[in-house]
C-alpha positions as CSV (number, residue, x, y, z in Angstrom):
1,X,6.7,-12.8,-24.0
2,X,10.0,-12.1,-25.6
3,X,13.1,-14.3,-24.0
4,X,15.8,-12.1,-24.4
5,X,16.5,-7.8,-24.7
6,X,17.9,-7.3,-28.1
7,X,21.2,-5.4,-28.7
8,X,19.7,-2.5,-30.0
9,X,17.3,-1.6,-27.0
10,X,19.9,-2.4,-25.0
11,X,22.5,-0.1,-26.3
12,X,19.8,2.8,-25.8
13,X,19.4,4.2,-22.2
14,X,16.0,5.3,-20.4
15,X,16.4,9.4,-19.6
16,X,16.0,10.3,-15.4
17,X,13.0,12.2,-16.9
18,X,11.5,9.0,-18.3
19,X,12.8,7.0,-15.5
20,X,11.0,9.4,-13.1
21,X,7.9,9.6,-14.7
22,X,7.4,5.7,-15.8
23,X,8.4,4.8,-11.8
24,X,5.9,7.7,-10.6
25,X,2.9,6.9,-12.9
26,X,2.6,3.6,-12.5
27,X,2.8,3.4,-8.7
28,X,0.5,6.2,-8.9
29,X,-2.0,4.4,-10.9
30,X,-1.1,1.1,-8.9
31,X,-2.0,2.8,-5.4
32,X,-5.0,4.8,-6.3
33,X,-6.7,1.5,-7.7
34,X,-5.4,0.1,-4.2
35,X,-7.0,2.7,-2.1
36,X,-10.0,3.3,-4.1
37,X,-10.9,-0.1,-2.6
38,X,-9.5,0.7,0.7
39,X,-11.6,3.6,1.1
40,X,-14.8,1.8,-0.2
41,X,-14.4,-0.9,2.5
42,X,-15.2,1.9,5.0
43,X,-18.0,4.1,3.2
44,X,-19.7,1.5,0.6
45,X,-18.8,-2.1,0.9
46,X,-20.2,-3.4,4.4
47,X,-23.9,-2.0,3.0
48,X,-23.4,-3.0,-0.5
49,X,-22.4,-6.6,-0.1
50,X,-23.0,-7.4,3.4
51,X,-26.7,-5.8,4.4
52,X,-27.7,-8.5,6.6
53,X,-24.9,-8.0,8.7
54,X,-24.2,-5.9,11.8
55,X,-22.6,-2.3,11.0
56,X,-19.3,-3.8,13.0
57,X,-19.6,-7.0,11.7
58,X,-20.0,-6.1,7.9
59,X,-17.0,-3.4,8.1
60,X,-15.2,-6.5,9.6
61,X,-16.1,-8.5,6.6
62,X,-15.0,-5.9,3.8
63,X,-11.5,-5.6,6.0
64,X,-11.5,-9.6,5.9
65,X,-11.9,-9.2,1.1
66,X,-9.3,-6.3,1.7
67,X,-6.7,-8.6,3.4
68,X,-7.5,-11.1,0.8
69,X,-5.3,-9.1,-1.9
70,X,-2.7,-9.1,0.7
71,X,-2.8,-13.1,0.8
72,X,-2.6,-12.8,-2.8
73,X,0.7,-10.1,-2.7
74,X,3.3,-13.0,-2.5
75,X,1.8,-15.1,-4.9
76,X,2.5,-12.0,-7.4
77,X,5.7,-11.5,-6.2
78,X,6.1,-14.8,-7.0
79,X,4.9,-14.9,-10.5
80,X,6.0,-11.4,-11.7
81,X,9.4,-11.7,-9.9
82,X,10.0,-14.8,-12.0
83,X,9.3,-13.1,-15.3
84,X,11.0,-10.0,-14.1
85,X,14.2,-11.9,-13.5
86,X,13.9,-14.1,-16.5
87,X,12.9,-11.6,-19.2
88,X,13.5,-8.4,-17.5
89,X,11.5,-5.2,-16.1
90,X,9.7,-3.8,-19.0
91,X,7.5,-6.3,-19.7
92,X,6.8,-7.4,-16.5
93,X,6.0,-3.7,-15.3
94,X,3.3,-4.1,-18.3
95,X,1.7,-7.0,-17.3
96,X,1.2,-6.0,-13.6
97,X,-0.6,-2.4,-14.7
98,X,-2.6,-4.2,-17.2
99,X,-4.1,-7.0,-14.4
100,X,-4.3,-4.0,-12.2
101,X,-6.2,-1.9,-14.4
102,X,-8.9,-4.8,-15.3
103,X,-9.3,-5.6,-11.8
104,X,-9.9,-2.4,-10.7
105,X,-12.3,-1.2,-13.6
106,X,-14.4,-4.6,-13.3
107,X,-15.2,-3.6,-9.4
108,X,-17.0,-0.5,-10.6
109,X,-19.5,-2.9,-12.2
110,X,-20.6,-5.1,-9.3
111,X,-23.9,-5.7,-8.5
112,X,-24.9,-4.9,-5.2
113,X,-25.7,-8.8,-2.5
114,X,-28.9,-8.6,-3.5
115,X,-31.2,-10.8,-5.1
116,X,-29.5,-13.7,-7.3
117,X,-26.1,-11.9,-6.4
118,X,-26.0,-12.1,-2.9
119,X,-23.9,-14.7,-2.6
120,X,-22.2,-14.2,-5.7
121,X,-21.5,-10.5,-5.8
122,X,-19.4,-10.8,-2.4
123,X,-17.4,-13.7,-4.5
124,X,-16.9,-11.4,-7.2
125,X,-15.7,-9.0,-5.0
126,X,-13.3,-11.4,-3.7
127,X,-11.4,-12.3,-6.2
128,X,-11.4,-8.9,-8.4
129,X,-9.8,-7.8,-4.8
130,X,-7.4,-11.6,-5.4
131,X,-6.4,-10.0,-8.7
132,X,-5.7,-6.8,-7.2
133,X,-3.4,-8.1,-5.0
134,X,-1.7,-10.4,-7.8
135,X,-0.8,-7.4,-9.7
136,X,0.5,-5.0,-6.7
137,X,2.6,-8.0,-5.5
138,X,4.6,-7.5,-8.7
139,X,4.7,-3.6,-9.4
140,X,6.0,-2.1,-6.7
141,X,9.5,-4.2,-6.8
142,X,9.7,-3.6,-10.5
143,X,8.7,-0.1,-10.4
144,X,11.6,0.3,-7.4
145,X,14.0,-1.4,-10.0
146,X,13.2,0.7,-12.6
147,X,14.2,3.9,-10.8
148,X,17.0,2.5,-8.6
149,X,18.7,0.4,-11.6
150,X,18.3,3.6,-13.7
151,X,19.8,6.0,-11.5
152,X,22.8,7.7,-11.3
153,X,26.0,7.1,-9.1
154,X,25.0,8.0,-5.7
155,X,21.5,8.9,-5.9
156,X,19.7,5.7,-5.6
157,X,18.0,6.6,-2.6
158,X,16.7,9.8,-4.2
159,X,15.7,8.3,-7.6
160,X,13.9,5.4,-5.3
161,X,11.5,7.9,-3.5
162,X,9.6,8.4,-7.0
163,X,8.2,5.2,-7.1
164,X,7.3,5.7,-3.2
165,X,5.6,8.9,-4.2
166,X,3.3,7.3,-6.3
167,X,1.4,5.8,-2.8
168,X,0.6,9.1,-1.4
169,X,-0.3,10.9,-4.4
170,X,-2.5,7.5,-5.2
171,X,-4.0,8.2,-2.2
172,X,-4.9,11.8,-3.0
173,X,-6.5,11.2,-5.9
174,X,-8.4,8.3,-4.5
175,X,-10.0,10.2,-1.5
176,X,-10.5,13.3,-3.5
177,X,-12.7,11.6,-6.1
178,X,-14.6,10.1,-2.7
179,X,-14.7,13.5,-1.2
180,X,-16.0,15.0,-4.4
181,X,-18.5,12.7,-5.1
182,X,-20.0,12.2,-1.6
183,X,-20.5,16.2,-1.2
184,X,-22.1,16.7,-4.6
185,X,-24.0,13.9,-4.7
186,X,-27.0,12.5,-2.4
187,X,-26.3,9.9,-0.1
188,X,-29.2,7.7,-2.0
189,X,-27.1,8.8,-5.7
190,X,-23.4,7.9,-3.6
191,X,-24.7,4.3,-3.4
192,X,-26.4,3.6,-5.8
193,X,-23.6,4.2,-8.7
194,X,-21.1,7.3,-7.1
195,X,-19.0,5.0,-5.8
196,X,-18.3,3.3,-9.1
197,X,-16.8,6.4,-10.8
198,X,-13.5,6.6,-9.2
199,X,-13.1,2.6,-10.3
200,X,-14.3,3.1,-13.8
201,X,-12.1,6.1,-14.3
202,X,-9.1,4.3,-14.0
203,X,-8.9,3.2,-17.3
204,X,-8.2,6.4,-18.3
205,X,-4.8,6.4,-15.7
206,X,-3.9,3.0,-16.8
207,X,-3.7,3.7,-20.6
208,X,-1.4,6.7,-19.9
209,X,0.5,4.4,-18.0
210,X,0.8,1.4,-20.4
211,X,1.8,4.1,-22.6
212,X,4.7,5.7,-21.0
213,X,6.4,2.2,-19.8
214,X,6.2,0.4,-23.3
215,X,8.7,3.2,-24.5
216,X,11.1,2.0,-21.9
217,X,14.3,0.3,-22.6
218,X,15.5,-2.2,-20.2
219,X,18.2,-1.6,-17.5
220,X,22.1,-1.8,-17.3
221,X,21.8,-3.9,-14.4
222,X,19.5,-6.6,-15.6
223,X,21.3,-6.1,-19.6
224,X,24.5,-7.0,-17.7
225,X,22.6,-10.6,-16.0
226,X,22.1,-11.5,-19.7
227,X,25.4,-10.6,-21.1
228,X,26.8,-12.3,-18.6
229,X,24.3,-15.5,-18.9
230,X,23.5,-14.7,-15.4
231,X,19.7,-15.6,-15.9
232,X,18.8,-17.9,-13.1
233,X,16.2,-21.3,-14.4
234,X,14.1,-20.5,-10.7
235,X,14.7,-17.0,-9.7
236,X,12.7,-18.0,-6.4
237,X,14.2,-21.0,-5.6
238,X,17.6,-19.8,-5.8
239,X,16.3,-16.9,-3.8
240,X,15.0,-19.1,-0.8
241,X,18.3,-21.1,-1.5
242,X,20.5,-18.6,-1.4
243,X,19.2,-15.4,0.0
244,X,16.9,-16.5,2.5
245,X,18.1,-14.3,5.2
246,X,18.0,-11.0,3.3
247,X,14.4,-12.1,2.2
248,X,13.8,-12.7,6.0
249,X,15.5,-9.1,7.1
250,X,14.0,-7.6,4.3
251,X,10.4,-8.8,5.1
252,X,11.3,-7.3,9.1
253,X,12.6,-4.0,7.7
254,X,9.1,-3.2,5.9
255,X,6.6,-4.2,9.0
256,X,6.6,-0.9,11.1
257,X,6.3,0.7,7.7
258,X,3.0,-1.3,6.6
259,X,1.3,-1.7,10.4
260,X,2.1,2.4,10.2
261,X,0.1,2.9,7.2
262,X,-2.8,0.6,7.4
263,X,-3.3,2.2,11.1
264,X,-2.9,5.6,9.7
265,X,-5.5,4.9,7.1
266,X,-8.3,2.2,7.4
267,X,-8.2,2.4,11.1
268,X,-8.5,6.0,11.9
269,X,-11.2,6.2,9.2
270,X,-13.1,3.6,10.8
271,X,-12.4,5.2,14.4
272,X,-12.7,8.7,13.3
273,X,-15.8,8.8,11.8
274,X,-17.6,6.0,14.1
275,X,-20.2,8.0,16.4
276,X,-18.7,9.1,19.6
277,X,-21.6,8.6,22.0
278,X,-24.7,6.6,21.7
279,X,-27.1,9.5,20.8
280,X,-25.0,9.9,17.6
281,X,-25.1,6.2,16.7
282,X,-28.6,6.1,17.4
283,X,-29.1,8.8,14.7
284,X,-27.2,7.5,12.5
285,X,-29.0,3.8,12.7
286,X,-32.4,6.0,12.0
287,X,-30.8,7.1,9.0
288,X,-30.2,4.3,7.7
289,X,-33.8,3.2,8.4
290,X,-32.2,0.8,11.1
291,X,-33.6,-0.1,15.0
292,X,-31.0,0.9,17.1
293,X,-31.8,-1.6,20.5
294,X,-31.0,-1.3,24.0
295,X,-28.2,-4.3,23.4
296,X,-26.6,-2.1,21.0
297,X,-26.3,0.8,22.9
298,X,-24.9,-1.4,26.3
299,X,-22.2,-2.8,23.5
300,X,-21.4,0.8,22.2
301,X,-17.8,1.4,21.5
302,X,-17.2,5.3,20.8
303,X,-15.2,6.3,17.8
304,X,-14.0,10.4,17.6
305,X,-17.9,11.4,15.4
306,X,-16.4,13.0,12.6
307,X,-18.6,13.6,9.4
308,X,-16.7,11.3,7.0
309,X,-16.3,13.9,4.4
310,X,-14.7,16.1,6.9
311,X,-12.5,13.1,8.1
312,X,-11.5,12.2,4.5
313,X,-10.4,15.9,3.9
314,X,-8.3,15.8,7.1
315,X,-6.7,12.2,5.9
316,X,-5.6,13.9,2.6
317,X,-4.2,16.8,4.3
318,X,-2.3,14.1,6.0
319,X,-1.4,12.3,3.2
320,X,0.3,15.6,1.6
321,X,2.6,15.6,4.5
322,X,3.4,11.9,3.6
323,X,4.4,13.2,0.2
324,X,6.8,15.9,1.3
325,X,8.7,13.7,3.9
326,X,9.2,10.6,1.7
327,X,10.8,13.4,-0.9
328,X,13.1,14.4,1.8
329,X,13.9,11.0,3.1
330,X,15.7,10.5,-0.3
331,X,18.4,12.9,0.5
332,X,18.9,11.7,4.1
333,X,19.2,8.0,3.4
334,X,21.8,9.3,1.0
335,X,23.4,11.0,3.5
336,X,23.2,8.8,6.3
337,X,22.8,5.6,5.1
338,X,19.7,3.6,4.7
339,X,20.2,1.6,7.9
340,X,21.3,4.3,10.2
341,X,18.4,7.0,8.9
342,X,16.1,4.0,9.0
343,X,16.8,3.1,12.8
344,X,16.2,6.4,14.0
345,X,12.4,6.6,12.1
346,X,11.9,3.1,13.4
347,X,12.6,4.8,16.8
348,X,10.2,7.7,16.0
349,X,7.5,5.8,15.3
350,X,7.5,3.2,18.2
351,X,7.4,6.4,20.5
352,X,4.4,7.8,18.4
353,X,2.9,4.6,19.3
354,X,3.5,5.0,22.5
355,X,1.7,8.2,22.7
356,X,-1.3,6.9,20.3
357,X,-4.0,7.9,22.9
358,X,-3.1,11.7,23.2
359,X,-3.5,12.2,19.4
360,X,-6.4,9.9,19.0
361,X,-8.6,10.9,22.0
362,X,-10.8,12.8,22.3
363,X,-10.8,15.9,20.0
364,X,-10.8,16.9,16.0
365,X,-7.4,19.1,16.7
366,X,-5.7,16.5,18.3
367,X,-6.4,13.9,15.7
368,X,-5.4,16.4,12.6
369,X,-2.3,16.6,14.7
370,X,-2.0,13.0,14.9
371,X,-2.3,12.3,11.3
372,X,0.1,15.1,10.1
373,X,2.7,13.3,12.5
374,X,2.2,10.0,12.0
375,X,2.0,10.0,7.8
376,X,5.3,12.3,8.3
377,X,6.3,9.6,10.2
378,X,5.3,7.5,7.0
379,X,7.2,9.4,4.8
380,X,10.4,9.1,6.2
381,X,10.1,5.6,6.5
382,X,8.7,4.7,3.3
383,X,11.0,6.5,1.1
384,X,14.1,5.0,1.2
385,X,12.2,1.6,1.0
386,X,12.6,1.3,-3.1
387,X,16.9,1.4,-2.2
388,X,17.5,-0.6,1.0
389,X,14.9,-3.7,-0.1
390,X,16.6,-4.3,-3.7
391,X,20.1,-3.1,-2.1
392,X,19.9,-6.8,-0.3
393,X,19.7,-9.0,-3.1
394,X,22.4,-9.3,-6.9
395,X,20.4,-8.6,-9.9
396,X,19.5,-11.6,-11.6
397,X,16.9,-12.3,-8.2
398,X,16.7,-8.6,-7.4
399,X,13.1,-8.4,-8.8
400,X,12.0,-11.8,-7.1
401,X,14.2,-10.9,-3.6
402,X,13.0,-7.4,-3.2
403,X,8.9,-8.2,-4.2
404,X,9.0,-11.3,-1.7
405,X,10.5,-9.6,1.0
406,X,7.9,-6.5,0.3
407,X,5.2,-8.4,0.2
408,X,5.5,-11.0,2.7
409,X,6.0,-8.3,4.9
410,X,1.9,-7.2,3.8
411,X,1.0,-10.1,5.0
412,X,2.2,-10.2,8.6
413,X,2.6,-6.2,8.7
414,X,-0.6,-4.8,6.8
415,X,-3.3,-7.6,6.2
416,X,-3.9,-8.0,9.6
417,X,-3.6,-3.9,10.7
418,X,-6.5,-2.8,10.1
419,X,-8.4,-6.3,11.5
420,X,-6.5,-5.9,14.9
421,X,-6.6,-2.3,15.5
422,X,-10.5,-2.6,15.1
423,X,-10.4,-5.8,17.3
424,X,-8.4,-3.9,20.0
425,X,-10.4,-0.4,19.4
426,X,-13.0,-2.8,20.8
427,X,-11.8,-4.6,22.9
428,X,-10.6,-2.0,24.9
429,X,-14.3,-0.2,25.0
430,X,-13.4,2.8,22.9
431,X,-9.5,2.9,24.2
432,X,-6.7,3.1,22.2
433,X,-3.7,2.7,23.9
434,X,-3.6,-1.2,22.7
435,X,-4.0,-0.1,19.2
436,X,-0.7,2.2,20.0
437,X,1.2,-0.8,21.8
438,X,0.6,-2.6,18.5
439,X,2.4,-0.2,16.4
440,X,5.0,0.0,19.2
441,X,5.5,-3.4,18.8
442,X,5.6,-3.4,14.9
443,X,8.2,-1.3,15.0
444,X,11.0,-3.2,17.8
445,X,11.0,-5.8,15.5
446,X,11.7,-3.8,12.3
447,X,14.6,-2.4,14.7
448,X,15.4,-5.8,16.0
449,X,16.0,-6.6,11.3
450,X,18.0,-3.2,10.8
451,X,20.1,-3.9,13.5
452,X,21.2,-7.4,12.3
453,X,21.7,-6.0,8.6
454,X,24.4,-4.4,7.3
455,X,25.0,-0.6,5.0
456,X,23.7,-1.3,1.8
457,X,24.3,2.0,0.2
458,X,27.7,1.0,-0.9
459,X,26.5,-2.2,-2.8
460,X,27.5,-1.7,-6.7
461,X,24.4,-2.5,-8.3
462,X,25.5,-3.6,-11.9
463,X,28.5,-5.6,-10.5
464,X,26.1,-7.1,-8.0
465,X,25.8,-10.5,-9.9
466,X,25.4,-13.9,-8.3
């Protein structure tokens, strides 16, 4: 990799319509990877790599490979936040797409646990998902710097929601490849090679994506770290030395945001389309060719019934909702401020915990109206995300400060969601309020980290130099 930007890139500038596009796509193709898996973990994985297992205990174990790429986040925030500090954005933004991309793609060509492979195919699994992780725990701060550092006076909030767009529109085109593919195919074609399509076809994203980003120039912020001879020898040690307690507020800030999500999205498709009395999951285990035993039905824990199809359909129409709020949260955290807008959202969403149960009871209508809210709800708190998180740190560790913070947050925030609200969802025999009172609880202590930072939206980015 190069060591230095050389004078004539850096006297060029990157145009808002490249900026845009470069932060959009690669997010985009970043998040739709993500989510491909995510969804997979409900509909293919538990039968694919763990058949011996229980139906609750196999969904359990593709949750447990899914929170292994969240283990992995900070190690990539790690490693790309070092390069991205050292030799800048461009490049770095490269290499996480590209270990992305082959991650991804490989995952469509698993064998199922069968045979010789079923002990290895679950490894496999593992650490494509490991590599997965590696590669997100770099891209979204250097995607967030690409816009933020790019944009005009004034607008960094607005220019920051780009990037954020690409995790709903990711999310899109993720389910509606499963949707797609699950109602034109038979359930028999769906497993045995459906599934792989929307992994394989990646590729195709990723090279428009590498594309875009190598015709980038680098930013004025990170040109001015090297004019200066700014460059720090350990962006994360002098990070942990020196900016430990933005890292620490930082990593607060994004919890609600993550718990929010995961719930919104592994959970509810877990709970949504899990039978919702015991005749249903009776069917359902004659489907499959499975004995459903008396044990079973005194342990049953009812979900809402929904067809999964149908519930997929009524996540995207949620999802769309998360893509119009996160484009007006830009404006408001403008506006407002990033801590002040923030604080009221973090209020919003510890009272839609509060009221979990009335969306997610009983009822198809209730739950549509429980998505819409909630990924509105998702929106407005994920936006302005890509301004406040690098807002914290000066520019020579913005990369590595913004990414650890981000992605430490995964772990404690969204690697564990979707585990607990499945643990609680049973625990509770088919309630869930506790699932709600988690959220709740997610979200006082990202109010308890905005409340103990200060106005960022002030901060001059490309005089911001440690």
């Amino acid at each position: 990799m190069p060591t230095a930007v050389t004078a004539s890139k850096a006297a060029k500038k990157n145009t808002p319509g490249r900026v845009i596009f470069a932060s959009l796509i690669g997010t985009t193709i970043e998040f739709y990877d993500f989510y491909a898996y995510a969804t997979a973990s409900v509909l293919v994985f538990p039968a694919l790599f763990f058949p011996n297992a229980t139906d609750i205990n196999a969904i359990l174990s593709a949750f447990a490979i899914f929170g292994v790429a969240f283990v992995a986040r900070p190690l990539g925030s790690i490693v790309f936040g070092h390069y991205g500090d050292k030799i800048g954005r461009k490049g770095t933004l490269v290499a996480s797409l590209l270990t992305m991309g082959i991650a991804t793609f490989l995952i469509g060509f698993l064998p199922a646990a069968t045979g010789s492979f079923v002990v290895l195919a679950p490894l496999m699994l593992v650490l494509l998902r490991f590599a997965q992780g590696l590669a997100l725990g770099g891209e979204w701060s250097g995607a967030a710097l690409l816009a933020t550092e790019n944009a005009p006076a004034n607008k960094r909030a607005i220019y920051g929601t780009f990037p954020q767009l690409g995790a709903p529109i990711g999310f899109i085109i993720a389910n509606l490849f499963f949707v797609g593919l699950q109602t034109s195919l038979t359930p028999e074609q769906f497993m045995a090679w459906g599934w792989r399509v929307p992994f394989i076809l990646s590729a195709v994203m990723v090279a428009v994506g590498l594309w875009v980003r190598l015709s980038l120039v680098e930013s004025p912020s990170f040109q001015k770290v090297l004019d200066q001879d700014k460059v720090e020898k350990s962006p994360f040690a002098a990070t942990m030395k020196k900016h430990w307690r933005p890292t620490l507020a930082g990593t607060f800030i994004m919890l609600a945001t993550y718990v929010l999500f995961y719930l919104m999205t592994s959970f509810t498709l877990t709970y949504g389309t899990a039978p919702a009395t015991v005749e249903q999951a009776a069917a359902a285990a004659a489907a499959k060719g499975k004995e459903f035993t008396a044990a079973q039905a005194e342990a049953f824990v009812p979900g809402l019934g929904i067809a999964r199809p149908e519930f997929l359909t009524m996540l995207i129409i949620g999802v769309v909702f998360f893509g119009l709020f996160t484009v007006a949260s830009g404006p408001l955290a403008e506006k407002f401020g990033r801590r002040r807008f923030l604080i009221w959202v973090t209020t919003a969403i510890g009272a839609f915990g509060g009221a979990w149960t009335l969306m997610f009871g009983p009822g198809q209508g209730a739950a549509m109206v429980g998505l819409i809210v909630g990924f509105a709800l998702m929106g407005l708190t994920f936006g302005p995300m890509a301004a406040i998180l690098p807002e914290l740190f000066p520019s020579n560790v913005r990369y590595t400060g913004s990414a650890v913070a981000y992605n430490m947050s995964s772990v404690i925030g969204a690697a564990p969601a979707s585990f607990v609200a499945i643990a609680l969802w049973q625990a509770g025999g088919g309630s869930t309020v506790w699932v709600g009172l988690y959220l709740a609880l997610g979200a006082v202590l990202t109010l308890a980290a905005l409340f103990m930072t200060k106005e960022t939206r002030d901060v001059a980015y490309e005089d911001n130099v440690a």
